[in-house]
N, C-alpha and C positions, 0 to 999 in steps of 0.2 A: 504494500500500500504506500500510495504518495500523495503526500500535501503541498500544495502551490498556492502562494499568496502573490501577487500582483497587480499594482492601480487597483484594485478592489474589486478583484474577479480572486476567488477560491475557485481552486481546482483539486478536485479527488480523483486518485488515477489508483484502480485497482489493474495491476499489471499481469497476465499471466503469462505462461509458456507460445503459448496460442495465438492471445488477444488479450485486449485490454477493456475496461471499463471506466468511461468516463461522467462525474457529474460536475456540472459547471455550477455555482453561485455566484452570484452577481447582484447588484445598485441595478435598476431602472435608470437608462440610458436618458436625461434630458430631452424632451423633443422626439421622444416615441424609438424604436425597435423593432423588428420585425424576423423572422428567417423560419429554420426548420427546429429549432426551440423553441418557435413561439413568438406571440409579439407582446408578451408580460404582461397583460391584463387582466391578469386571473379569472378567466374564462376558459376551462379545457373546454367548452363546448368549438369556441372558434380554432384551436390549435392542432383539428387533424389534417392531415397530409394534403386532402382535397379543398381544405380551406385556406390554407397556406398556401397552394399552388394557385387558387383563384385571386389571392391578391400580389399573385407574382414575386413570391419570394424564393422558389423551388428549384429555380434553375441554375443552375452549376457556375458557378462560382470562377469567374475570370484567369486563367494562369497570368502570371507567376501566384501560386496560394502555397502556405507553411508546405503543404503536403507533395505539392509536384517540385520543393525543392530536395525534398528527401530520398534515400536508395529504391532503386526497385525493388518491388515485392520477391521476394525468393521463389525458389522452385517448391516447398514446403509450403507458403503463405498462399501462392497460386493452387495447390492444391485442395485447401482449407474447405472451399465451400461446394463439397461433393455429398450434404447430407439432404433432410429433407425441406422441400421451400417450404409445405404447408403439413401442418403437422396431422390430416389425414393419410398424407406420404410416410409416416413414421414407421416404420414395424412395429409391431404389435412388442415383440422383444425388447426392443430400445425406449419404447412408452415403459415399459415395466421398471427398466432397469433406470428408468429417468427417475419414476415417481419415487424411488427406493432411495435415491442420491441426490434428491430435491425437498426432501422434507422440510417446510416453513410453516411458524405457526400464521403466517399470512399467506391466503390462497391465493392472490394475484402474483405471489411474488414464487411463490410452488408453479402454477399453472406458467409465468413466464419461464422458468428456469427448465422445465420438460419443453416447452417450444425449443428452447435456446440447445437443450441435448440434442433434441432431434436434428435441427439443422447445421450441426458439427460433427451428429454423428458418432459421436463418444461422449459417454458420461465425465470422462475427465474437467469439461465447464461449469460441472453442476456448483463446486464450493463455491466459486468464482460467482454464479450467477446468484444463488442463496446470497453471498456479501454485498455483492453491487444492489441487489433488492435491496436487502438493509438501510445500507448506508443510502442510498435514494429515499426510501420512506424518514430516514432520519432527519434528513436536509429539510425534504417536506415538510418537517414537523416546525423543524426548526425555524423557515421559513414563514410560515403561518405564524407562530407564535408571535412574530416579532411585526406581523400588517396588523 
């Protein structure tokens, strides 16, 4: 686990072998925000994917970005996403062995972390995804607390 403090963005970075897990906090940007996090107005209703695309924030991001200055993906990283896209694609097996390696006393965060097995493919995400649940709900909390 990593903590980043900067101009007044917290960053928590749960790092694994695999992948990573990222939660941003952050101040309300003066003069409004907008993108694939949302545009902070505490409304999840306005913040899925399709509404976020309707007000034109979805589209990919100009190069030079942090990201297309970094290495290439590896021959292992490129392999990565050979598991299932929707979790009726899952085997019946790897649902089993998700739910046995996902146990959370919060069901959104059990139910994300067997999405999250299935589409890797191996249970080795599950701690990873149990924690980033966590620490996500915690933020939230913390979050609220303080509007």
């Amino acid at each position: 686990q990593f903590y980043f403090t900067m101009s007044g963005v917290n960053l928590y970075i749960l790092a694994g072998e695999d992948r990573s897990s990222v939660v941003i906090e952050m101040q309300k940007v003066a003069g409004g925000q907008d993108g694939l996090c949302g545009n902070f107005n505490c409304d999840k209703g306005d913040d899925s994917y399709s509404a976020i695309e309707s007000r034109g924030m979805a589209a990919a991001v100009p190069a030079p970005t942090l990201f297309s200055q970094g290495p290439a993906a590896t021959e292992h990283q490129m392999r990565m996403n050979k598991g299932a896209r929707h979790l009726k694609d899952c085997t019946q097996e790897l649902k089993e062995k998700a739910a046995a390696a996902c146990q959370s006393p919060e069901e959104e965060i059990e139910a994300a972390c067997i999405f999250d097995v299935c589409a890797a493919g191996s249970t080795e995400v599950a701690k990873e995804e149990v924690t980033a649940g966590a620490l996500d709900k915690a933020v939230a909390a913390d979050v609220d607390a303080h509007n």
